[in-house]
C-alpha positions in Angstrom: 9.0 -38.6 -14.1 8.4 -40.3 -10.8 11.4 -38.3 -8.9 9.1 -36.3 -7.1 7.4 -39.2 -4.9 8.6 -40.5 -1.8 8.4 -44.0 -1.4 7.9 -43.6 2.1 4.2 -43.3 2.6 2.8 -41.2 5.7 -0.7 -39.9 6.4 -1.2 -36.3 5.0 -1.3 -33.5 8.3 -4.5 -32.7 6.6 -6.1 -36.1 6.8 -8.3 -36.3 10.2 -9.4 -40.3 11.2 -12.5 -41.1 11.2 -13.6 -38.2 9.5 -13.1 -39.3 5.6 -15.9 -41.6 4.7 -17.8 -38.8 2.2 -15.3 -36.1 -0.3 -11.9 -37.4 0.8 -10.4 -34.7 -1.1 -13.0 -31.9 -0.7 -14.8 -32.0 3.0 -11.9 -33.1 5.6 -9.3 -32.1 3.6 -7.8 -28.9 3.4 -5.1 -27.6 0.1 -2.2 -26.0 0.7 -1.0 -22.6 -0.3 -4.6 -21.7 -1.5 -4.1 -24.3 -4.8 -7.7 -25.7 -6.0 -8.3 -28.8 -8.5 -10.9 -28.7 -10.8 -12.2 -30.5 -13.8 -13.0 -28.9 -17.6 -15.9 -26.3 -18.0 -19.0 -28.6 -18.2 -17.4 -32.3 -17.0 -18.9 -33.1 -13.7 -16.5 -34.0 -10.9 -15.9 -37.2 -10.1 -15.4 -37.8 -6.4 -13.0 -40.7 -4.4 -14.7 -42.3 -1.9 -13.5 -43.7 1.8 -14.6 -47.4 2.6 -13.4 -50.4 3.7 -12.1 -53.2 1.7 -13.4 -57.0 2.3 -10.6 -57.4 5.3 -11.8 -54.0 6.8 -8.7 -52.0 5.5 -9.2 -48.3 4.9 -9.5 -47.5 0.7 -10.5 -45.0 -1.3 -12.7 -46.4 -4.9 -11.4 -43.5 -7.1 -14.3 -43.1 -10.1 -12.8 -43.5 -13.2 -13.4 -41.8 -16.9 -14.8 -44.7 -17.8 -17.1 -45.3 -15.0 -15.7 -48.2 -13.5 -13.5 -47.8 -10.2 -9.6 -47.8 -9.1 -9.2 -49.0 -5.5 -6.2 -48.4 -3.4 -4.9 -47.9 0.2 -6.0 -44.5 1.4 -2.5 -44.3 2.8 -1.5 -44.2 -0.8 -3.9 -42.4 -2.0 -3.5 -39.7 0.2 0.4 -39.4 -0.7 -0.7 -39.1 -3.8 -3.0 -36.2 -3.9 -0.3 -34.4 -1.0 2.2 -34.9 -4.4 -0.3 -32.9 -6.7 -1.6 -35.9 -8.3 -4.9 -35.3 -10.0 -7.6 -37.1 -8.8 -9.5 -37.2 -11.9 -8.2 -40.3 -13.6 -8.9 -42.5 -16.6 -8.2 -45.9 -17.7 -6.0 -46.0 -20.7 -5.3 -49.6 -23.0 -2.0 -49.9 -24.6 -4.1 -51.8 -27.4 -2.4 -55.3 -26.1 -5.4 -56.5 -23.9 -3.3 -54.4 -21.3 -5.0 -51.3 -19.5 -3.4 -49.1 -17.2 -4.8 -46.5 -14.3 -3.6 -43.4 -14.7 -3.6 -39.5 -14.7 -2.5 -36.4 -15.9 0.4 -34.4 -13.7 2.1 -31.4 -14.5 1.9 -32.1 -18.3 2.3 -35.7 -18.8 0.5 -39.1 -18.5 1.4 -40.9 -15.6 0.7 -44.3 -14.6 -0.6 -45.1 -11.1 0.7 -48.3 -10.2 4.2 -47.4 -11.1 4.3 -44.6 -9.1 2.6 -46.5 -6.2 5.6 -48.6 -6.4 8.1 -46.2 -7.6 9.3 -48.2 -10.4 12.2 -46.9 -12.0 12.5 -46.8 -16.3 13.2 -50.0 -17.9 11.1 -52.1 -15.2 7.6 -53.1 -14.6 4.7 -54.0 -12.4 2.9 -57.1 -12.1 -0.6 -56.9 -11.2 -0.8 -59.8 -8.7 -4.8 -60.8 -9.6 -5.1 -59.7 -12.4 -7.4 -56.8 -12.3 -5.7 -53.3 -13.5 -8.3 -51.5 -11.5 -7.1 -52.9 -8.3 -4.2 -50.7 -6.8 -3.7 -52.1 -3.6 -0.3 -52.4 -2.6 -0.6 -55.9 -1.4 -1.4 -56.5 -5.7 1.5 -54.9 -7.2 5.0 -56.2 -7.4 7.7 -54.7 -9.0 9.3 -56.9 -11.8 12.7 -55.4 -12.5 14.9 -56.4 -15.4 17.8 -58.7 -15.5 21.4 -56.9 -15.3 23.0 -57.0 -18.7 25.8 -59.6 -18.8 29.1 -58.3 -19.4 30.1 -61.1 -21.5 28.5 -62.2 -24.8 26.9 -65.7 -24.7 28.7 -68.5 -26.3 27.0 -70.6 -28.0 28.6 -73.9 -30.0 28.0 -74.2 -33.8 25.9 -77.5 -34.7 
């Protein structure tokens, strides 16, 4: 699913400092090979937005389905949308109290924070404060498994 990211972040050739405080995806940045995102006949587009976070780190508040807000490093961000990542995206509950950021690309339902931190199948993230809408890397930690033991457990009989 996630085989297509690298999990070595750059800044997009396309992104130009300084410049990305309006449309980061429309205005100072330019889309390869012609290709054009759009949204469903009659939905408005919602557009990300460049700012600074409280410890004046570049982030982009992506406007969600619901109206609230995702915010993540615009590094991130960035490599996401140069990896055809729509950047239309909803929140989604899992019924559990738990909600997940995520997105539609090429076909499936992807979830944002796991391919933020590249987390293989059979693991999953930990969001650090709490709050699903915050993407930040410094707020997700990747929480893998333990290795199956080879042995089966021995337990004595009472």
């Amino acid at each position: 699913m996630n085989t297509q990211l690298n999990t070595q972040l750059s800044l997009s050739p396309n992104y130009v400092e300084g410049r990305n405080t309006n449309d980061v995806t429309g205005i100072h940045r330019t889309l390869d090979k012609g290709k054009q995102r759009t949204v469903d006949k009659g939905k408005q587009r919602r557009t990300p937005v460049a700012t600074k976070d409280e410890n004046g780190r570049n982030v982009i508040h992506v406007s969600l389905a619901d109206g609230s807000h995702a915010i993540l490093d615009d590094r991130d961000f960035f490599h996401l949308m140069d990896n055809d990542l729509s950047d239309q995206w909803l929140v989604n509950s899992n019924g559990k109290s738990n909600s997940y950021v995520r997105c539609w690309h090429r076909g499936n339902l992807v979830t944002i924070a796991r391919l933020l931190v590249n987390a293989p199948s059979k693991s999953s993230v930990k969001i650090l404060n709490r709050n699903h809408l915050d993407l930040r890397r410094r707020n997700l930690k990747l929480l893998t498994p333990p290795p199956p033991t080879s042995q089966p457990v021995w337990r004595p009989q009472s």
